[in-house]
N, C-alpha and C positions, 0 to 999 in steps of 0.2 A: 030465671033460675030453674024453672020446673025442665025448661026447654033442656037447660047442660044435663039435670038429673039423669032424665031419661036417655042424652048421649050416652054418658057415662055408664047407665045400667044394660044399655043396648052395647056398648064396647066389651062389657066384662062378659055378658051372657054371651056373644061373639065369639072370645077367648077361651073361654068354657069348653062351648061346644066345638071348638077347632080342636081344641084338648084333649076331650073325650077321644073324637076320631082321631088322632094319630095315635092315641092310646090305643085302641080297637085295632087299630091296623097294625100296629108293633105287635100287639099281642098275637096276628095272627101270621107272622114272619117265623118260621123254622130257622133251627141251625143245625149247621153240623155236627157229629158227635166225635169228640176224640175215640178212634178206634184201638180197644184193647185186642192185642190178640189171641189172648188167654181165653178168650169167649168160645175161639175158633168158631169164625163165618163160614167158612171155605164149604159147607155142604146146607146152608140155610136155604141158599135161593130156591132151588127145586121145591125144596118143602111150600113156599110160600107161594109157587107160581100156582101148585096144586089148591091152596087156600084162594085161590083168585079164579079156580076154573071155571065159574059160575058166568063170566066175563068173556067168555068165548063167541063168538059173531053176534053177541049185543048192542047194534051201531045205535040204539038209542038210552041207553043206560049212560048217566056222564059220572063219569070218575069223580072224586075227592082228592084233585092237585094239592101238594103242599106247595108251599111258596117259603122260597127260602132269599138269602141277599144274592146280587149277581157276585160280588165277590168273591161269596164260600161255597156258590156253587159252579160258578163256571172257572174262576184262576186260581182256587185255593184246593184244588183236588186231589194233590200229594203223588201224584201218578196213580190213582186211581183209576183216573179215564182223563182224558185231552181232548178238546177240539180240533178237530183237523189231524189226529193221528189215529192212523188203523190202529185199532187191541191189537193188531198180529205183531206187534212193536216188541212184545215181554215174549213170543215164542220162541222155545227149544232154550229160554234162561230159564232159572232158578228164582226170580222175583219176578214173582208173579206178582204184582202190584195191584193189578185188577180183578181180582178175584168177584165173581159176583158177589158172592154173597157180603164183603166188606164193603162192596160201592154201598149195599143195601143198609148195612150196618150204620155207617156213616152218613147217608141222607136217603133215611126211612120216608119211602111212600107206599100206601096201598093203588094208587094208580098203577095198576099194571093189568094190563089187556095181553090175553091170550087168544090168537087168533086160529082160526080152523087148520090151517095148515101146519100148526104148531109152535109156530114164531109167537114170541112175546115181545115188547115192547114197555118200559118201563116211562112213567112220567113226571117231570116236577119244575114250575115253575120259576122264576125270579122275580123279584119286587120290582125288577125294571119292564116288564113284561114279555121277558123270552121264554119261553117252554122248550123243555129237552129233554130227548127223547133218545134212549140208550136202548140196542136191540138186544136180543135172544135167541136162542134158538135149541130147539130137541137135540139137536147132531152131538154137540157136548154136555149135555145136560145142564141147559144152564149154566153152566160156568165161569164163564168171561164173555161180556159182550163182545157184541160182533160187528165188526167193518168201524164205520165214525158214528160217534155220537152225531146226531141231527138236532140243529137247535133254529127254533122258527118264530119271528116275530109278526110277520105278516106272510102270507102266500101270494106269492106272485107269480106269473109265468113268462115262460123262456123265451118271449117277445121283447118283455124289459131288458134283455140283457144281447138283446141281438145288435146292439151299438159297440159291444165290447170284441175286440180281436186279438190274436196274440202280440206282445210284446206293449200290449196298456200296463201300467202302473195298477195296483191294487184300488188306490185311491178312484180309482172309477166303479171300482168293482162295489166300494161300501155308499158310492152318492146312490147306485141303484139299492143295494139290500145292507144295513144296517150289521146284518150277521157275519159278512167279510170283516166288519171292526174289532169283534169279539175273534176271529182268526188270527185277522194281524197282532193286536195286543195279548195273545197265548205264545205267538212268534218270537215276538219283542220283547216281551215284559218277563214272560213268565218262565221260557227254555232262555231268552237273552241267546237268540241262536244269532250266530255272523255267518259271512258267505260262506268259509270252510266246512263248518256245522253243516249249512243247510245242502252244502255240496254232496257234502261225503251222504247225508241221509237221503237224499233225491238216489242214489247212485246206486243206492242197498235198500229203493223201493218206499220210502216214507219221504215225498215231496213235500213240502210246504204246501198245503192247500184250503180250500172252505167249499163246506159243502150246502146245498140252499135246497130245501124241499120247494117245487114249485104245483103250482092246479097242471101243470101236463107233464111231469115228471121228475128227475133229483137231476140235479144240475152240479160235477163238479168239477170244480175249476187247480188246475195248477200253478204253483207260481215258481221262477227259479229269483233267486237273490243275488242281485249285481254287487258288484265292489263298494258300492257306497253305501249298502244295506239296504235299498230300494227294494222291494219287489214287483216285478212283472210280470201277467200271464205267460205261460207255456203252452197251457194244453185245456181246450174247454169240450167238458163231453157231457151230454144230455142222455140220461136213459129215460124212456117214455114208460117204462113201466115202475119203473123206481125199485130197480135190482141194482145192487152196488155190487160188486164183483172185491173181497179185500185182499192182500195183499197173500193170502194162502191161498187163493182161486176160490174160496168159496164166494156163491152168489147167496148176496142175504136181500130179503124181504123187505124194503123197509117203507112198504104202503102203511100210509098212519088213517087209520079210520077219521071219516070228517068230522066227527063229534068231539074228537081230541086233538083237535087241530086251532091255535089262537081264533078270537075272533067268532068261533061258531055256536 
């Protein structure tokens, strides 16, 4: 009988404490904020990137990531910003969607690194463990990121991916890196794009694509979408320096310091 007791006290203290922690970890999950736009964001960022100057070529100083669900931060972002589509998507329109200072409005982080050359770089996690990483830059004063949001689970380099050629299926693209999934499922799920769609947008410069920060450069890949809604590579390019070139000709910056990089 003493023997069950103590089962029984060792199961419930068990339960307990399994309790506590997923309490403590709930607790420490961000969300999104419905954004009002009677606040008016549209000239915040600047202000805030200035409160973070302190942050300038401190490669050993480590941020305060929030961590929010992959959900509300990667498929739930209202055209705020996308996976896989340049900012340059809302230029010379009138919805401006991405306005800095509302991405900032809507999922609040002090993680943001300003680097010597001027570039900022914004950061914040998921409870599934991707980090993403939204750029900046002096040229518009902060205003709308620039080129793709970059979003990294692991760092890998562009040896993993030297199996891959054009006219591979996607599906080969997510056995190597995890973050083509999260591409495809923004493709699929979230625009619900068919081949027309993705035709007409390839054709006017915004391809279906995934971008992967790798240890010897950015790596990004395009895909065109066949009749049955497949996607397969098109076009696979490596910058070694990790200058993405967007869809306006601008070349952005988007070396991410190693200390704010998963994993380090």
């Amino acid at each position: 009988m003493k023997k069950i007791n103590l089962l029984v006290l060792f199961i419930v203290l068990f339960v307990l404490l399994l309790s506590i922690a997923v309490a403590a970890y709930a607790i420490n999950i961000s969300h999104k904020k419905e954004l009002s736009w009677s606040e008016n964001p549209w000239d915040s960022f600047a202000e805030t990137v200035d409160e973070f100057h302190s942050n300038v070529n401190d490669e050993k100083k480590r941020l305060d990531i929030p961590v929010y669900s992959e959900a509300e931060l990667l498929f739930e972002t209202n055209g705020l910003f996308y996976l896989g589509r340049d900012s340059g998507f809302y230029h010379g329109t009138n919805a401006m969607q991405n306005e800095a200072g509302a991405i900032l409005a809507t999922y609040p982080t002090s993680a943001i690194r300003f680097k010597n050359n001027g570039a900022v770089y914004t950061i914040h996690e998921t409870d599934s463990g991707y980090r993403l990483f939204l750029f900046f830059d002096k040229s518009n004063n902060y205003s709308i990121p620039m080129g793709f949001p970059i979003v990294i689970k692991s760092v890998l380099s562009f040896s993993d991916f030297s199996c891959l050629d054009i006219g591979d299926p996607i599906e080969l693209v997510e056995k190597i890196d995890p973050v083509a999934t999260l591409h495809k499922r923004v493709i699929t799920d979230v625009w619900e794009l068919e081949v027309k769609g993705a035709t007409y947008f390839a054709e006017h410069g915004y391809p279906c694509a995934s971008i992967h920060y790798l240890t010897d450069g950015l790596l990004r890949i395009e895909y065109d979408m066949l009749d049955n809604g497949k996607l397969v590579i098109s076009r696979i390019d490596l910058n070694e320096n990790c200058i993405l070139t967007d869809v306006l000709g601008n070349e952005i910056d988007c070396t991410i310091y190693e200390i704010d990089l998963p994993n380090r």
